[in-house]
C-alpha positions in Angstrom: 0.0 0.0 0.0 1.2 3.4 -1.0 1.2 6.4 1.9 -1.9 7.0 3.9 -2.5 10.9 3.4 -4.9 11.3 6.0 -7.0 14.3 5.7 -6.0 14.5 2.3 -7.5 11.3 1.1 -9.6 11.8 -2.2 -8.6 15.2 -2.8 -7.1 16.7 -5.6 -3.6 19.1 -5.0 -5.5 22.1 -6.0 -8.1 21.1 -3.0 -5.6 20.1 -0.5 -3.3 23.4 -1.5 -6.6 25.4 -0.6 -7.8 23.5 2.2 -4.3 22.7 3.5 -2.3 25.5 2.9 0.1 25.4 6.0 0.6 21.2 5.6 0.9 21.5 2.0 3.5 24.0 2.2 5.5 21.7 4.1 5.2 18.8 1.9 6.2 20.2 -0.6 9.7 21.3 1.2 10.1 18.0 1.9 9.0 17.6 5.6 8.3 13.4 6.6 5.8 14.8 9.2 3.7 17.4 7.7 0.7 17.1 9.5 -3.0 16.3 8.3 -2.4 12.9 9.5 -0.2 12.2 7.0 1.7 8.8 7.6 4.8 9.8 8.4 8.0 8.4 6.2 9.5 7.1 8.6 6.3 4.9 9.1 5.9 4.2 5.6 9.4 2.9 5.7 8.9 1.2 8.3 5.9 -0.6 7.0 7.2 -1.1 3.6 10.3 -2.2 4.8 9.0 -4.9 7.4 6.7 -6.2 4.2 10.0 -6.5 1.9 12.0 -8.1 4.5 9.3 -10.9 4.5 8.8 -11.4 1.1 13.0 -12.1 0.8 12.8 -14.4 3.9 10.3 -16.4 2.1 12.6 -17.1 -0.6 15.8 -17.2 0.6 18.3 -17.6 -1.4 15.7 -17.0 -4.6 15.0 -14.1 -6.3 11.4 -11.4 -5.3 9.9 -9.1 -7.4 7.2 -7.3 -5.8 5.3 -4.4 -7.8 4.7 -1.4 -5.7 4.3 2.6 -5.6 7.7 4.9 -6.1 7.2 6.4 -2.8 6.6 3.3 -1.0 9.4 1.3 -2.3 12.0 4.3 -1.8 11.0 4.7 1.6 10.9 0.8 2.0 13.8 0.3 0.3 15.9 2.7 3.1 14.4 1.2 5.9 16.1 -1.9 4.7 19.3 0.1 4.3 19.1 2.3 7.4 19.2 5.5 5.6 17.5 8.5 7.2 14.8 10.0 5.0 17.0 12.8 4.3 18.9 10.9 2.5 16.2 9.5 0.6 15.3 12.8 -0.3 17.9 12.8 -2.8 17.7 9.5 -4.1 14.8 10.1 -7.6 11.3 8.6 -7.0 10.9 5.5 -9.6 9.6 6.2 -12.9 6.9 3.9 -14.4 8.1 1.0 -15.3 11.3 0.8 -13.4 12.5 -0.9 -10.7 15.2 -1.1 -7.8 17.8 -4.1 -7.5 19.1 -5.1 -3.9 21.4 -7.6 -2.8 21.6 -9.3 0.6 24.6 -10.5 2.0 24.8 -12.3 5.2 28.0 -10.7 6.0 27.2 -6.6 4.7 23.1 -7.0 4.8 21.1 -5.2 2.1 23.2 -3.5 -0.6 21.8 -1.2 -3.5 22.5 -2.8 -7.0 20.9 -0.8 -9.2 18.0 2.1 -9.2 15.5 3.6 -11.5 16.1 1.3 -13.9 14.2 0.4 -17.0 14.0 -0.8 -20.3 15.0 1.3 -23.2 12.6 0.7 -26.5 13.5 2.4 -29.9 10.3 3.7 -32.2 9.5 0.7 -34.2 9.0 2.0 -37.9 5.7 0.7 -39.4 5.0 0.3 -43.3 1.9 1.6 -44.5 -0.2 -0.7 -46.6 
């Protein structure tokens, strides 16, 4: 599940910019804990972390693919890290399509292989009949 945004649930930007002025403001800076009931990142991470951490245990060994939200998965994905979410803050949100690689190692834990990855297509050129 992506972020809970509280109060904000349902509403367009426009509406919560309007509604919310003084949250929204701080959103926008970047601030985990806005207000509005907003989950906080460092619960989303927390969350999303725990729920990645139990898929891997469930194969060990294999290889997971879980589909999720950009947001979620970044904030998951530093949980399992241990990076604050200030340092998140500069890592890109994932594009559509893309995806994250991480390693574990019993000896170093989770390591970051690869980010915002996807596949590259070239325009396929189509004859007219």
């Amino acid at each position: 599940r992506e972020r809970h945004f509280g109060q904000w649930q349902g509403l367009h930007l426009t509406e919560v910019a309007e509604r919310f002025p003084e949250e929204y403001a701080r959103w926008r800076a970047g601030d985990p804990d806005p207000g509005a009931d907003l989950e906080p990142l460092h619960d989303l991470g927390e969350r999303v972390g725990a729920a990645l951490q139990e898929a891997a245990d469930a194969a060990p060994g294999g290889t997971v693919v879980i589909a999720t939200h950009g947001g979620g998965s970044r904030q998951g994905i530093g949980h399992l890290l241990g990076w604050d979410t200030a340092v998140l803050r500069t890592v890109g949100s994932l594009a559509n399509c893309h995806w994250t690689e991480l390693r574990h190692d019993d000896v170093r834990g989770w390591q970051l292989r690869a980010h915002n990855v996807g596949l590259i297509t070239a325009p396929v050129a189509v004859d007219a009949v």
